[in-house]
Every structure is written in C-alpha cells, then in structure tokens.
C-alpha positions as CSV (number, residue, x, y, z in Angstrom):
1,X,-43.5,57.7,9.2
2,X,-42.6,54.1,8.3
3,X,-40.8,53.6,4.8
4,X,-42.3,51.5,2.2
5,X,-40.6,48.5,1.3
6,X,-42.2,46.1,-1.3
7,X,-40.3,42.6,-1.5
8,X,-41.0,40.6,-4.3
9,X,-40.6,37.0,-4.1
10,X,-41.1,35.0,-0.8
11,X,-38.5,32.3,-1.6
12,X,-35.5,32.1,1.3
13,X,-34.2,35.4,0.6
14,X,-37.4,37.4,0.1
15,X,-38.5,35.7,3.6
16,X,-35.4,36.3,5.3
17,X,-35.3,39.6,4.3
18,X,-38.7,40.6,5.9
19,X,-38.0,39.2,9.1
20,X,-33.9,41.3,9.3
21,X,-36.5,44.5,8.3
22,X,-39.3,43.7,11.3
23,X,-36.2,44.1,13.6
24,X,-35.8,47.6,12.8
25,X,-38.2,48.8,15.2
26,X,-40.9,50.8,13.4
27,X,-39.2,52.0,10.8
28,X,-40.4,49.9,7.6
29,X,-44.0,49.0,6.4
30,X,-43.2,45.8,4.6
31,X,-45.2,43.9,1.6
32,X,-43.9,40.6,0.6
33,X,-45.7,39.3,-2.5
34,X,-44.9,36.0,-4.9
35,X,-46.5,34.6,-7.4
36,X,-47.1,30.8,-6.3
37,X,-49.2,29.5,-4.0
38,X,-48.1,29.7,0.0
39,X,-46.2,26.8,0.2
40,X,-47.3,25.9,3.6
41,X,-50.8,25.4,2.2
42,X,-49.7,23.3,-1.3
43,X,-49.2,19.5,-1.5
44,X,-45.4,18.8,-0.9
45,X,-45.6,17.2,-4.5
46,X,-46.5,19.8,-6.1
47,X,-44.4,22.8,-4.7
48,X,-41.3,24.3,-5.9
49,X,-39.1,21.7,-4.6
50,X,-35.3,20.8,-4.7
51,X,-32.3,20.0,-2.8
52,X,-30.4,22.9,-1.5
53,X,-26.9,22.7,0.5
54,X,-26.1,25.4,3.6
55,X,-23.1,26.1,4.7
56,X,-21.4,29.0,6.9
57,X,-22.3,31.9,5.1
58,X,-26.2,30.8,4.4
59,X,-26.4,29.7,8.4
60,X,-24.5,32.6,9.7
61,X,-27.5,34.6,8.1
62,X,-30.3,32.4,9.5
63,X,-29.4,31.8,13.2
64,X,-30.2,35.3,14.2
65,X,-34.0,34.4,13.5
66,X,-35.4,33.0,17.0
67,X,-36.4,30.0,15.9
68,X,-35.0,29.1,12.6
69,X,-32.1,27.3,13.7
70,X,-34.1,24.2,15.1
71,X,-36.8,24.3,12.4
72,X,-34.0,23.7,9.7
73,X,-32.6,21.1,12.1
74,X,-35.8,19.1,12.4
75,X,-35.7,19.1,8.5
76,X,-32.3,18.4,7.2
77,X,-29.7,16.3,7.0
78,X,-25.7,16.9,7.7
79,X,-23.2,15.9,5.1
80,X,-19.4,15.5,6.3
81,X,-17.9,14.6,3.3
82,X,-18.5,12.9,-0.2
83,X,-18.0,9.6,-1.9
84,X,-17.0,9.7,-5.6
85,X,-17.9,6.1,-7.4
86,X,-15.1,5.3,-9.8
87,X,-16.4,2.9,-12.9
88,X,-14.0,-0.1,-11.8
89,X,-16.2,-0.3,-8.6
90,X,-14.0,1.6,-6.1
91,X,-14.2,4.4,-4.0
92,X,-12.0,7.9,-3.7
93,X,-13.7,10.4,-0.5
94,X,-13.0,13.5,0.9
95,X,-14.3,14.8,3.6
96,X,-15.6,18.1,5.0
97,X,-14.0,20.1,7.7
98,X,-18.0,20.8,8.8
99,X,-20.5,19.3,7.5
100,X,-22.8,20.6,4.9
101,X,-26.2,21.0,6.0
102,X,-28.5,19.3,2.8
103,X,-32.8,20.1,2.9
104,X,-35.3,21.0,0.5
105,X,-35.8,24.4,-0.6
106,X,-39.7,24.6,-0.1
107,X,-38.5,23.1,3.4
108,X,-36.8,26.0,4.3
109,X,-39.2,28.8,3.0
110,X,-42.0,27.2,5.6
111,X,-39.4,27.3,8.1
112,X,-39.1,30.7,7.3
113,X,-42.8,31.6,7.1
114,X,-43.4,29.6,10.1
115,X,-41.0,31.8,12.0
116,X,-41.9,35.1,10.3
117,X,-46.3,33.8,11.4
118,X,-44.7,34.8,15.1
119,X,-45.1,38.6,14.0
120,X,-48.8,38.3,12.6
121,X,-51.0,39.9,13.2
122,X,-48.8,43.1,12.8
123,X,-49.1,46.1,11.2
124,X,-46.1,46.5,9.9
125,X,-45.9,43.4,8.0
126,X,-48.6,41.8,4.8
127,X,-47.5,38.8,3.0
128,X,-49.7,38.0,-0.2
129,X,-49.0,35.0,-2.4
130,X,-50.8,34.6,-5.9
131,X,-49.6,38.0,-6.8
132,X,-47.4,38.6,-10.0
133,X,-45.6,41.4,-10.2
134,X,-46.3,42.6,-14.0
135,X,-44.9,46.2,-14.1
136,X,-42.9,48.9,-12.3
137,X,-43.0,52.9,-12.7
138,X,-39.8,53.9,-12.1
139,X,-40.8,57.0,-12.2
140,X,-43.8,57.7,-9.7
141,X,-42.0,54.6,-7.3
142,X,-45.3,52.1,-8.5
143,X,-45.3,48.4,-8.9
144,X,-48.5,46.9,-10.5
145,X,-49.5,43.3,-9.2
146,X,-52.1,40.1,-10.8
147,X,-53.8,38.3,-8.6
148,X,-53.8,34.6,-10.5
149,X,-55.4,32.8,-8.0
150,X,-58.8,33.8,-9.3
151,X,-61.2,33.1,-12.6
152,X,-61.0,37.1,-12.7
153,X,-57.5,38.1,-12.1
154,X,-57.3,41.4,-10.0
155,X,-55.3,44.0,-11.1
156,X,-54.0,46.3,-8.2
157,X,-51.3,49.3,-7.8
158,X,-48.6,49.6,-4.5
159,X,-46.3,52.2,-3.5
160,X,-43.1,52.1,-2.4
161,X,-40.2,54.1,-0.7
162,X,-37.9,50.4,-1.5
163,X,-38.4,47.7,-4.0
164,X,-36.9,44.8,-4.1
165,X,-36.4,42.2,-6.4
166,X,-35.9,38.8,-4.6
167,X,-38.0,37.2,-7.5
168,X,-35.3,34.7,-8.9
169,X,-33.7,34.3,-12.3
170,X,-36.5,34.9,-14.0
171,X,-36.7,38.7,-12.3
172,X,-39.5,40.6,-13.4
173,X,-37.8,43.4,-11.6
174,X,-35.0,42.8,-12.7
175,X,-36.4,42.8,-16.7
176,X,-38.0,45.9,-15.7
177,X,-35.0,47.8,-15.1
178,X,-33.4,46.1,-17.9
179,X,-36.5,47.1,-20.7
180,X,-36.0,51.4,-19.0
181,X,-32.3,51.0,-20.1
182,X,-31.1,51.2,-15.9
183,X,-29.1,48.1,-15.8
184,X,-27.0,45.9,-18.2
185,X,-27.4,42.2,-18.1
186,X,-25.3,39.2,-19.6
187,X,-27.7,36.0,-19.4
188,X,-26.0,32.4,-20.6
189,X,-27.4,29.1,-20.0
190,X,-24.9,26.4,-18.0
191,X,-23.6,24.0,-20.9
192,X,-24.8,21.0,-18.7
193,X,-28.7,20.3,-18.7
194,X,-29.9,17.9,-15.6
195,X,-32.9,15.8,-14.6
196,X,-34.1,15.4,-11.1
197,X,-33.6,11.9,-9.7
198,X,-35.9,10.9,-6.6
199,X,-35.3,7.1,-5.3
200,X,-37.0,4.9,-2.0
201,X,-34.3,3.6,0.7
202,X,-32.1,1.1,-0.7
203,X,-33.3,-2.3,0.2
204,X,-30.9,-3.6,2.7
205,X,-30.6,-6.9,0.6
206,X,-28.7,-5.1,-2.9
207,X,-25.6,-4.7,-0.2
208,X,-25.5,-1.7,-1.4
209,X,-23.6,0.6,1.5
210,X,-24.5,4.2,1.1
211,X,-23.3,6.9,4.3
212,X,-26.3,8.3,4.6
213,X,-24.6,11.4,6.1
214,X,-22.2,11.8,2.6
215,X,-22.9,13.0,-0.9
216,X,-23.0,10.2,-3.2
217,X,-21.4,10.9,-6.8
218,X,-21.3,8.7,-9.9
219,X,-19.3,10.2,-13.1
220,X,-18.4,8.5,-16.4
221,X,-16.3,9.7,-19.1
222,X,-18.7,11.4,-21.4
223,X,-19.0,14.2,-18.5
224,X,-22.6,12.3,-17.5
225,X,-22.5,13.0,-13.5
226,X,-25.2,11.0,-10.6
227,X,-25.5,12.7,-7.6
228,X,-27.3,11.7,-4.4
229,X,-28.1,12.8,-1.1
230,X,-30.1,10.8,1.8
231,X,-33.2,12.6,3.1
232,X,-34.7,12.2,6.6
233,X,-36.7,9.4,5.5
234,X,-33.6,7.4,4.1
235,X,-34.9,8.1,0.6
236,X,-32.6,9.7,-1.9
237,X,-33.0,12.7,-4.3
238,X,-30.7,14.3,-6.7
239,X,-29.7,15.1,-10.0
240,X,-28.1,13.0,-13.6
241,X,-26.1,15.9,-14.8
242,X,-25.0,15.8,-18.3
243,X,-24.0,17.9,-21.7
244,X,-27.1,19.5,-22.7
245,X,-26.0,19.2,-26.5
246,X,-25.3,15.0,-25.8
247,X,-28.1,13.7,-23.7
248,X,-27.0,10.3,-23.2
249,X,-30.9,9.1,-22.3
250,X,-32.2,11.3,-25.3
251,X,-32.5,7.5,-27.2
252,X,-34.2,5.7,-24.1
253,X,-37.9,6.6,-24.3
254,X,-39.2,3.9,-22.4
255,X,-39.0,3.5,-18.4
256,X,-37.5,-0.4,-19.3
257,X,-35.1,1.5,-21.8
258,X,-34.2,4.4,-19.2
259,X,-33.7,1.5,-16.4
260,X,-31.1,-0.4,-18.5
261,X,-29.1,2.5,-19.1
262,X,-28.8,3.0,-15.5
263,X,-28.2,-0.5,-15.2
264,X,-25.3,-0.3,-17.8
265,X,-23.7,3.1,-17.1
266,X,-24.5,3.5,-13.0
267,X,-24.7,-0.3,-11.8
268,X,-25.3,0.5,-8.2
269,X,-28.1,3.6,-9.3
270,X,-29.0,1.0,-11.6
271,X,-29.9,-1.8,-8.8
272,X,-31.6,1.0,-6.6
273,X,-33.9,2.0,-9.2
274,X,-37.6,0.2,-10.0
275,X,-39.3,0.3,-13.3
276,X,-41.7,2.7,-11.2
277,X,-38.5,5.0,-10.7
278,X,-37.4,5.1,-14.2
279,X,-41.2,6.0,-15.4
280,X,-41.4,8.9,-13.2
281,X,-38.1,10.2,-14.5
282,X,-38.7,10.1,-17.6
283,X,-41.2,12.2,-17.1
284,X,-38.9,14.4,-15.3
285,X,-38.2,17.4,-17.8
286,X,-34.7,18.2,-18.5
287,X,-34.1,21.7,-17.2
288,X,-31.4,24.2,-17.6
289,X,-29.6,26.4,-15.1
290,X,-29.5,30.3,-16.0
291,X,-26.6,32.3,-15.0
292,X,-27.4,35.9,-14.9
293,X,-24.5,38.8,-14.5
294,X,-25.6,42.8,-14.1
295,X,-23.3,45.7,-13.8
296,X,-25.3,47.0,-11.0
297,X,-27.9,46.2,-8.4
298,X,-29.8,49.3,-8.0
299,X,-31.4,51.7,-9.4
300,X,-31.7,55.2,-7.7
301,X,-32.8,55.4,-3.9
302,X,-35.4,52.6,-4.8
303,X,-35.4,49.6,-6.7
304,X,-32.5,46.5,-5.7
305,X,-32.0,43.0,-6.9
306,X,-30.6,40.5,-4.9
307,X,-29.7,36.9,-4.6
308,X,-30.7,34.6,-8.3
309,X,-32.4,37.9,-9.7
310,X,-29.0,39.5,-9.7
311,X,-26.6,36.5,-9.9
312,X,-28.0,33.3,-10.6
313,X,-25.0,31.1,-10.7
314,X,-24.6,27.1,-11.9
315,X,-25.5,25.0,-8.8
316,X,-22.3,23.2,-9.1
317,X,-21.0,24.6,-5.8
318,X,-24.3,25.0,-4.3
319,X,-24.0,28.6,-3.6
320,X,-26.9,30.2,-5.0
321,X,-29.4,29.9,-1.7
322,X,-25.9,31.1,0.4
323,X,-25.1,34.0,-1.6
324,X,-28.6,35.2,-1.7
325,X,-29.1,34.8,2.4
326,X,-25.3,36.5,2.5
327,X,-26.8,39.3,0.4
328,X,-29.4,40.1,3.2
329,X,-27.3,40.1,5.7
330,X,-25.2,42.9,3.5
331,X,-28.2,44.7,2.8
332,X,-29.0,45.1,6.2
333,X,-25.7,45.9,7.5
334,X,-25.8,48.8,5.3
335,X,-28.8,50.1,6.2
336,X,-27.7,50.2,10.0
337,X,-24.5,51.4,8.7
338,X,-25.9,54.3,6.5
339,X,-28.9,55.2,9.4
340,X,-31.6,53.8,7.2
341,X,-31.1,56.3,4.3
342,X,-32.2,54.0,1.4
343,X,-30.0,55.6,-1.6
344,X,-27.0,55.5,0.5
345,X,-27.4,51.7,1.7
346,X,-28.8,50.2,-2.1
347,X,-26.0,52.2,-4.2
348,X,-23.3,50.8,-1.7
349,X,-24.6,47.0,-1.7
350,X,-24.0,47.1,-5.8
351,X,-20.3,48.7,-4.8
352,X,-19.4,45.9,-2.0
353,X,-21.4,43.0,-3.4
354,X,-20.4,43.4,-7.7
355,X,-16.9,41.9,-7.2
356,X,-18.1,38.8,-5.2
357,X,-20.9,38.1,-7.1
358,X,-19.0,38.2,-10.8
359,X,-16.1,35.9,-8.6
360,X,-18.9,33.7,-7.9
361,X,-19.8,32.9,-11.4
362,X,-16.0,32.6,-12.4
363,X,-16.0,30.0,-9.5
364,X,-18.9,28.1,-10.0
365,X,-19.3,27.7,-13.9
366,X,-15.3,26.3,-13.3
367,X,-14.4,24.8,-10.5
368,X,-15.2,21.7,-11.2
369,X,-13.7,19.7,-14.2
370,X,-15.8,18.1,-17.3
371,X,-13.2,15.2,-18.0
372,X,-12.5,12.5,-15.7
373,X,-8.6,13.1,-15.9
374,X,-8.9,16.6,-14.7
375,X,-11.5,15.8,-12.6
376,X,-8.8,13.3,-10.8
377,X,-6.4,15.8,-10.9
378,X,-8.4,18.1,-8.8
379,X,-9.7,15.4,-6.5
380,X,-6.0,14.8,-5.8
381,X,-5.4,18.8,-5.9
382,X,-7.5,19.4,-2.9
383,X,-6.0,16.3,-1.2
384,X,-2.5,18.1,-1.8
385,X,-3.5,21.3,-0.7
386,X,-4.9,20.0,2.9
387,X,-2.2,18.4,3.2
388,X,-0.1,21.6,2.8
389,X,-1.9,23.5,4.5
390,X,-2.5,22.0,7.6
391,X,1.9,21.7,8.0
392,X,2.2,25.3,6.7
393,X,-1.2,27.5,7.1
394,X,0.2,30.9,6.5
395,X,1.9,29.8,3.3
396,X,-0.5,27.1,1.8
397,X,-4.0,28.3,1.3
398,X,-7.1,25.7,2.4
399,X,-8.2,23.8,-0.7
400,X,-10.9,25.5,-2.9
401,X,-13.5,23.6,-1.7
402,X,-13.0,23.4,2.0
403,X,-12.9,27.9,1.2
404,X,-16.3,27.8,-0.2
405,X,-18.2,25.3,2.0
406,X,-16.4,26.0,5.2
407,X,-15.6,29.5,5.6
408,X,-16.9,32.9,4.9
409,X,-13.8,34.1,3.0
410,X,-14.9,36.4,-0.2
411,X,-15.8,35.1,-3.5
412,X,-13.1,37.6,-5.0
413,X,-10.5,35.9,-2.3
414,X,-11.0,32.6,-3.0
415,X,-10.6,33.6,-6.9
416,X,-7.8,35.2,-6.4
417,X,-6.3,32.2,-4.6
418,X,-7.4,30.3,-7.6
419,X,-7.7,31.5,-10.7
420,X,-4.7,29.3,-12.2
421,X,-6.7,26.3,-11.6
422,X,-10.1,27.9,-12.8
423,X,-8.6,29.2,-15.7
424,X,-7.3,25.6,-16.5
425,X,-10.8,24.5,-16.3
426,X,-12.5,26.9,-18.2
427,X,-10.3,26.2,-21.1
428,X,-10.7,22.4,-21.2
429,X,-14.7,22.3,-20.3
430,X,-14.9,25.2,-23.1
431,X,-13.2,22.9,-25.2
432,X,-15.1,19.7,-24.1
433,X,-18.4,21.3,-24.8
434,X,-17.4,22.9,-28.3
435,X,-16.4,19.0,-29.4
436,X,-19.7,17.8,-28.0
C-alpha cells in the first residue's frame, strides 16, 4: 500500500521534491498543494517573481530530473564574476571559479512543473493550486485545505502518512507545529529592507559598458547597495538594498524626485533609468527578508519542514533556493538510506541538516560587510586568500565566497573556516545598524 505524502507548497522545493518521490517506484501517493495560482497559467507580471542565483549544490539537485537541465538553460543566464562600482568612477572585480547560474524563480517552478507534466496522468501523483493549507491534526495525521479560487471557498480534509511543509517563510506548517508546543522558533527580520529594481537594455549611446554575463554592484557609504543582473532579453533586474531604519528615498516621493537621486548617488543607474522606471519603482513596496531558526524539523513519523519554512536566511549569499533543493536531496537520501521508514528518515534529516542550516544563517546575515572600509577589506580578503590558496591548497583554505558558490563543502565547514572574519562583521554591522 502506497504511503501518503502531502507536500505543501509547489515552489522549487515542493516541486522538486515530488518528482525525487515519483522515482520510488510505487511506493508514495503524492499531493502537492499551494496556495497561488499555477504559475504556468498566470501572466508573467503578475506571478511570484524574483531573481534567484544556482550554484553547485542547487544544480547538483536538479540535473537528476530528465529534462530540467536544458529547461533552466533555455531560461538563464551565467554569471562568471562581479563588478563592484566604486563612487570615484572605477572598477574593482572578482571573478568566479564557475559561473553562477542567475533566472527567475517563477522561471524555474515552470521548469519544474513542465518536467513533473511528463508523469500526468498518473495515479500516484495530484497537484492542486488555489489550496491553502489552514490547519493540521497532529493527532489523527489530517491537514485541512481552502479552496480560494472560488466566490464559495471549499473546505476539504486529506490524510497523510508524511507531511511536509515546503510552504516558505511564512509556513503554515510550520506555525502549526509551533501553536501545539512541537517546535521552537527564533524569527528576526534582516536589518536591511530592499526594493526591486527592473530596467530596459541600456541604450548603446549612454557608453555605458555592462558584462552582461557579471553581477553589477553599486555601494555608497551609508550601507545603500544597487545590484544588477542581465536577463535574456538584455534587460536588467535587481535590487537597491538599504538600512531599513534609514531609507535614503523615504523623502523622494515623486518618480522626478526618485530619478535624481539615482542620478546623484548611482550616476551610471542614474543614466539607465527613465522617468517611466522611477514611477514604477516607486510603486515598488519596500519588503523585508525574514530569517527563521527552529530547533528541529520534524515532528514524530509525520510532519517535516524544509527549505525557507525551516531556515529562511537573508538573500545576501543567495543561498536560500540552494539550501532548500540541497534539503531534498538529503531527505531523499535518507529515505533510501533508512528503507522508506518515515520516522527513521524525518528525525535524522533534523540531526544531519540543524548544524548546517544555523551555519547558514551565521554566514549569510555576516558575510558581507555594511561599511565600505570593511567591505574593501574583504574584497581584498578574498583576493588574498586565492592567492594563497592556489600556491599552498592544503594549508590556505579557498576564499569564503569561491566555498559557498563553488563547492558543496558544509555550511558548518565553511563557518568553521571563518568564523574570525564573520564574527568581525557581525560586530561592526551590529554596531552600524544600532547608530542608524
């Protein structure tokens, strides 16, 4: 008899997920809900929809999936390196050992869906979007759904042998456990707030040169950060990162007001940018990046969290969508491991994947400096250290960046190698954002 397993949210995770469990032979009946709209069906415009970066550990989960490999190729672009735009006009750069594979989130969901479509019609698989999960019963395995697509919302009850919660960091699953007393949970917002930036090509008469295959980064020295990235179409998107508590456009309320500052504080952004561009951002909200930590992942033989609804993390590194496609790839490992049997596999993924995931958010909320003179200093850090290592590999380790993007070390490794430097950090952006 086929186990139950109910996955809730179809973001990359939740999708990947179901597609590692159809290859399992028959042994799973699989449900994969979410709450929005299927994104293949909703205008690009208005999906969930933002820039995500892949590197070894997100692709080494994906290319076992027949097909997915070439659909995220046909979508994204390849970064090998990025270019950091000092205020006195010039340039510092490093560059990647392998490039970093940039695309848009929603992009690689219908990548995934497209893929997982192969399987349908199948009986071991149902995938239902417009479904909220609003409730769990713990205690009779029951997870009570909403239809919202509808004027009269339908209310309906599944069962389940396995739950999981791949629902983000907003978990409903996740709050469920935390409201029955199962799991503890330290939730903190990122002291930097961001708005998402979306440009046309450059017009080839500014002179403005931009590698489209490198990450483009402005900074000043209030801790205000641009960063860009080409799409296919030559078009930019990104982010203006800045201190929540010191919005430095919170005083420029009209799009001729919002275009002068960029004219003032990011010249080249500045030159990019039409009136049309600074209208829509402004009506761009600011949002704020939730970090989530839990003590565990399970809950007896039945109910896991995994990937943002168990350890959202600041996108600083990029590393949420890997971490969360690395967590699959754990979960499923254990199950072949541990013969299918659920409690063994769910209580060992919160014993091999707690210590990563709490390195993670050690690593991402500090790896990267507030203030433009630490910020120099690590630029010329990781300089040093490839340097180093590349004369003496078995006594230098690879800079912290070049560990993260380009290999599949451990989080808890690559902490270890650094926590000096990320304990510098953390005291001087703690200290920045207490004087801002």
């Amino acid at each position: 008899m086929r186990k139950r397993v109910v996955i809730v949210g179809a973001g990359p995770s939740g999708v990947l997920l179901a597609h590692y469990l159809l290859h399992h032979g028959d042994q799973y009946q699989i449900a994969l809900y979410d709450r929005r709209s299927d994104p293949r069906q909703t205008a690009f415009s208005t999906a969930r929809t933002f820039p995500i970066s892949l590197n070894d550990r997100g692709m080494n989960a994906l290319k076992p999936i027949p097909g997915v490999e070439a659909g995220i190729d046909a979508v994204s672009v390849k970064m090998v390196g990025t270019v950091f735009h000092q205020t006195n006009g010039q340039r510092r750069e490093t560059k990647r050992q392998k490039p970093l594979i940039t695309l848009d989130r929603t992009q690689l969901v219908i990548v995934l869906l497209e893929q997982l479509a192969q399987f349908q019609p199948d009986p071991r698989l149902t995938i239902r979007f417009n479904c909220q999960c609003t409730e769990l019963d713990l205690a009779t395995k029951t997870a009570k759904f909403q239809a919202v697509d509808s004027d009269s919302p339908e209310t309906f009850t599944v069962e389940y042998d396995l739950l999981i919660g791949a629902d983000g960091a907003n978990s409903v699953v996740r709050e469920q456990l935390l409201a029955s007393n199962q799991i503890e949970v330290e939730q903190s917002y990122v002291p930097n707030a961001y708005k998402s930036i979306v440009l046309p090509p450059p017009d080839p008469k500014l002179g403005i040169e931009l590698e489209p295959n490198k990450i483009q980064t402005w900074r000043t020295s209030d801790g205000t950060l641009v960063m860009l990235l080409h799409q296919r179409d030559n078009a930019l998107s990104g982010v203006i990162l800045f201190p929540y508590q010191r919005n430095p456009m919170s005083d420029r309320t009209t799009p001729e007001a919002l275009l002068q500052f960029f004219q003032e504080r990011f010249a080249e952004v500045g030159q990019m940018m039409s009136i049309q561009d600074a209208a829509a951002l402004l009506e761009h909200p600011v949002a704020r990046v939730l970090t989530i930590r839990c003590n565990r992942y399970h809950y007896g033989d039945s109910v896991l969290i995994i990937g943002d609804a168990a350890h959202a993390v600041s996108p600083a590194l990029g590393q949420g969508c890997n971490s969360a496609l690395e967590d699959v790839v754990i979960l499923n490992n254990l199950l072949q491991e541990y013969g299918d049997d659920l409690g063994q596999a769910i209580a060992q993924f919160t014993e091999r994947r707690l210590t990563d995931a709490h390195a993670l958010t050690e690593i991402s909320n500090n790896a990267f400096p507030t203030t433009s003179r630490l910020f120099i200093e690590f630029v010329l850090r990781e300089q040093l250290a490839k340097f180093l290592h590349q004369l003496f590999p078995k006594t230098f380790s690879p800079p912290l960046t070049e560990l993260v993007f380009d290999s599949t070390v451990p989080y808890s490794q690559i902490l270890s190698s650094y926590r000096g430097w990320i304990a510098k950090v953390k005291r001087a952006n703690e200290q920045f954002f207490n004087h801002s």
